[in-house]
C-alpha positions, 0 to 999 in steps of 0.5 A, a space after each residue: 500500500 502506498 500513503 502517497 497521494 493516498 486514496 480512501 481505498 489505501 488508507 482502509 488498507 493501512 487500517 487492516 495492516 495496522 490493525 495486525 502488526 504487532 509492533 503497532 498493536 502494542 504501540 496504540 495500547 501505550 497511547 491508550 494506557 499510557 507510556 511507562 515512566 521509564 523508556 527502559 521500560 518499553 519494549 525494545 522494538 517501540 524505544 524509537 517512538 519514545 522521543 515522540 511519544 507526545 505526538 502520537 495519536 490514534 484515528 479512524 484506527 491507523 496511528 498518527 504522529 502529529 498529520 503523519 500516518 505511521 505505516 505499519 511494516 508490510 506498506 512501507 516497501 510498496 510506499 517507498 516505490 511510489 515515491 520514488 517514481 519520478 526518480 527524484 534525489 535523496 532530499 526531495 523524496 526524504 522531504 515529500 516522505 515527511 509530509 505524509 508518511 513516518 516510521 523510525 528508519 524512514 530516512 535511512 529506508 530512503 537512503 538504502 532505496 535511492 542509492 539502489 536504484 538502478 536507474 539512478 545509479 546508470 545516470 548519477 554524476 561523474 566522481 569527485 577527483 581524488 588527491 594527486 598521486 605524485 611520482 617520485 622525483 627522479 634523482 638524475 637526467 634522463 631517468 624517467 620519460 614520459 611519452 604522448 601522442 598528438 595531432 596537428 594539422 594532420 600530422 601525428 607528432 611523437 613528444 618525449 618529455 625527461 621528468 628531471 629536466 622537462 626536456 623535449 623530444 618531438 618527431 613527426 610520426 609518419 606511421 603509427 606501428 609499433 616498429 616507427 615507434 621503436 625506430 623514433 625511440 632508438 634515434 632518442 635513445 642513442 643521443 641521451 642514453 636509455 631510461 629507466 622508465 618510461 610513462 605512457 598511456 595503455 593505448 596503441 601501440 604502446 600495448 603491443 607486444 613488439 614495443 614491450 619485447 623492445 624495452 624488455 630487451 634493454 631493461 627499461 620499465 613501462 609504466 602506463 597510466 589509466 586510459 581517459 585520464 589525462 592527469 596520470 601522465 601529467 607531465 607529457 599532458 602539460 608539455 603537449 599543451 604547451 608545445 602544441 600551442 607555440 607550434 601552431 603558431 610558429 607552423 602558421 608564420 611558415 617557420 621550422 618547428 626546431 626552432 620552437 623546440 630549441 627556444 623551449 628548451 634554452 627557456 629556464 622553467 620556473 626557479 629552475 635552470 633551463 631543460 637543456 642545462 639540466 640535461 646537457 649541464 651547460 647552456 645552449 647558444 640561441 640567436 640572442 647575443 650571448 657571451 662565451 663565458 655563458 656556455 661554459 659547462 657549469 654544475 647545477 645539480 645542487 640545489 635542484 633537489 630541494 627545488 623540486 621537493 619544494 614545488 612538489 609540495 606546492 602542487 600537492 597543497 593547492 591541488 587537492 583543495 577540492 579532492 576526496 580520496 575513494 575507497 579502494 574496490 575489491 577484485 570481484 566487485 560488480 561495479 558501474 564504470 565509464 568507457 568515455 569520460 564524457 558519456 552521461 550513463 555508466 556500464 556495468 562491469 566486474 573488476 579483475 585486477 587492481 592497481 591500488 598504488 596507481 588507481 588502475 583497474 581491469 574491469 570486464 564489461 558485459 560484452 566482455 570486453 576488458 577496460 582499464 580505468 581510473 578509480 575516478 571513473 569507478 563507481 561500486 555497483 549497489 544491488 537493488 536486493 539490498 533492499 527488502 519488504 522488510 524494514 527494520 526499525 533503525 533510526 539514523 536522521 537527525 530529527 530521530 536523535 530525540 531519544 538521545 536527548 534526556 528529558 527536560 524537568 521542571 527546575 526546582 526553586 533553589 532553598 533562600 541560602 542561610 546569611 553567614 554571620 558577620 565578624 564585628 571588627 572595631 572600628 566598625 558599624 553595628 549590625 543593628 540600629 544604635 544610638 551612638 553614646 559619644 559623637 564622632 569627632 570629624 577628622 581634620 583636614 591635613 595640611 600640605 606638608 612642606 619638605 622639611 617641616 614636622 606632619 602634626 598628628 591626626 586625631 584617631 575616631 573614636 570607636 562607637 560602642 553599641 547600645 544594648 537593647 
């Protein structure tokens, strides 16, 4: 039965099922009888009604608190579908509840239900973003690359980025296979050596056998990041960006792209030296007038350090003002999870594996294809048969808290306090009326006393001496 929008038909229904509930059968003896004195007293299953006890009346044969019915337990499962029809949130069905309906765990019955919702959850909005998961800072040149594609113009370009110095590599990517990668890398590799590292994201062709038998083969690690999210590959991201911007323009005044990349690189970044002086240890010549004694190698490796441990810090602070952390999901979990960003309803999907460290996860979706996503684009899957017929009384909202609250008494009037008595010192004014024997003789004035002449004396009151009555 449903009390939303209740016909006359539904109401008698609610009589009928009050009438056999026993919890409800027991709750109207106490409206009739009277409510023990004590709330440890009252039944265990009716010490949720305590707080409102005063509000709780019986007509027509259902149980009312204040205009509200109180839906015995078999109604309230059929109640909470109708209301949540239109599929509305938490705190418009929570407040539509309340006009009309009540029952101690009606808050957290709503919750449960909403929350299991399979519509609701197929079209819920996108996660809030976790904290920033920094990388560990490379202690030298040339340790950690991260790579990336971009187009522009039609041409596929190749940008190479040292996590240490933010030195930039660009080819132009003629093809895309995995062997033109590899022939690119190597021509990279063999002017600056080979990394120890290398981030990219998990498409093609850095998921292809030929290009993880390639670093295999040279003992280079391959750390890719989760697929639609940028921000794990931060570094390549942000050079992207701002490579591509200074290219177009270039591009567009007819000049050679070499050139853009040699002015980034002789650019210092931040508080810190140039790419090129990190990576190379000495400054590169570019067409500004330059002394010779400004190339000379030089050792800047000291306090580079400290500076990227102190800007490590910055991004950090300022960058997980607005983040929450998720919790971690199981292997196993059916979960909700977005195979584009940008989609507005999420697939379902089960997990296989997890990265816990890097938020990374191998789900399988129902067409059993494998994705793998951020945790950012993971949702946990709540099944709709959580919710039972059967409701408990549990009481989790605020404005159920007044069992909490102990019962305000009248305040007795406090007994008149006993005077103490009060010590007579002389001199001093007696406690009751007197008549004085002998008159006060008044104090004289004193006459300023000049440095050297003798203070004549002041004559002392006289103490008064009460009269005995």
């Amino acid at each position: 039965c449903s009390l939303v929008n209740a016909t006359p038909n539904k109401l008698e229904e609610v009589k009928e099922k009050t009438a056999t509930d026993r919890s409800l059968i027991k709750l109207k003896q106490y409206i009739v009888d009277g409510w023990p004195v004590d709330k440890s007293h009252v039944d265990v299953d009716l010490r949720e009604f305590w707080h409102c006890r005063d509000e709780l009346h019986i007509l027509d044969g259902c149980i009312l608190r204040g205009s509200r019915l109180v839906l015995p337990s078999e109604c309230r499962a059929d109640a909470l579908k109708k209301l949540h029809d239109g599929h509305f949130g938490l705190v418009s069905c929570k407040k539509r509840a309340r006009e009309v309906m009540y029952w101690p765990s009606l808050n957290s019955d709503i919750d449960n239900f909403v929350k299991c919702c399979h519509l609701c959850q197929k079209y819920s909005t996108a996660n809030q973003h976790e904290p920033i998961v920094s990388r560990d800072i490379p202690d030298r040149p040339w340790s950690t690359l991260g790579m990336d594609f971009f187009k522009l113009y039609g041409k596929d370009y190749l940008l190479v980025i040292d996590y240490y110095s933010k030195y930039v590599e660009l080819d132009v990517m003629h093809s895309m296979t995995a062997r033109s990668l590899i022939n690119h890398l190597q021509t990279m590799f063999a002017r600056h050596g080979l990394p120890d590292e290398i981030v990219s994201d998990s498409g093609p062709p850095f998921d292809s056998a030929e290009f993880h038998q390639y670093l295999k083969e040279f003992d280079v690690k391959h750390s890719p990041s989760s697929p639609r999210y940028p921000r794990s590959n931060g570094e390549a991201e942000r050079a992207i960006q701002t490579i591509k911007n200074s290219l177009r323009k270039t591009l567009e005044e007819g000049k050679n792209m070499n050139t853009t990349l040699m002015n980034y690189r002789a650019t210092p970044k931040y508080d810190l030296p140039s790419p090129a002086e990190l990576l190379m240890g000495r400054k590169i010549r570019t067409g500004l007038p330059t002394h010779p004694l400004v190339l000379k190698p030089n050792h800047v490796h000291q306090n580079v350090d400290k500076i990227f441990v102190n800007r490590k810090y910055v991004q950090e602070k300022y960058g997980n003002c607005k983040t929450k952390p998720l919790p971690d999901l199981p292997v196993g979990r059916k979960v909700w999870f977005k195979i584009d960003p940008n989609d507005k309803d999420w697939k379902v999907g089960v997990i296989l594996s997890a990265d816990y460290k890097l938020r990374r996860y191998e789900i399988k979706g129902s067409s059993s294809r494998v994705y793998i996503r951020n945790r950012v684009h993971i949702k946990p899957y709540v099944d709709s048969e959580q919710v039972t017929n059967r409701m408990t009384y549990q009481s989790v909202s605020v404005e159920d808290y007044g069992d909490l609250i102990p019962d305000i008494q009248t305040e007795q009037p406090l007994a008149e306090p006993t005077p103490l008595p009060i010590p007579i010192t002389h001199p001093a004014t007696p406690v009751y009326p007197v008549t004085p024997v002998h008159p006060v003789t008044p104090v004289r004035s004193v006459t300023p006393v000049r440095l050297g002449t003798p203070v004549r004396p002041v004559t002392p009151i006289r103490s008064v001496t009460p009269v005995r009555p």
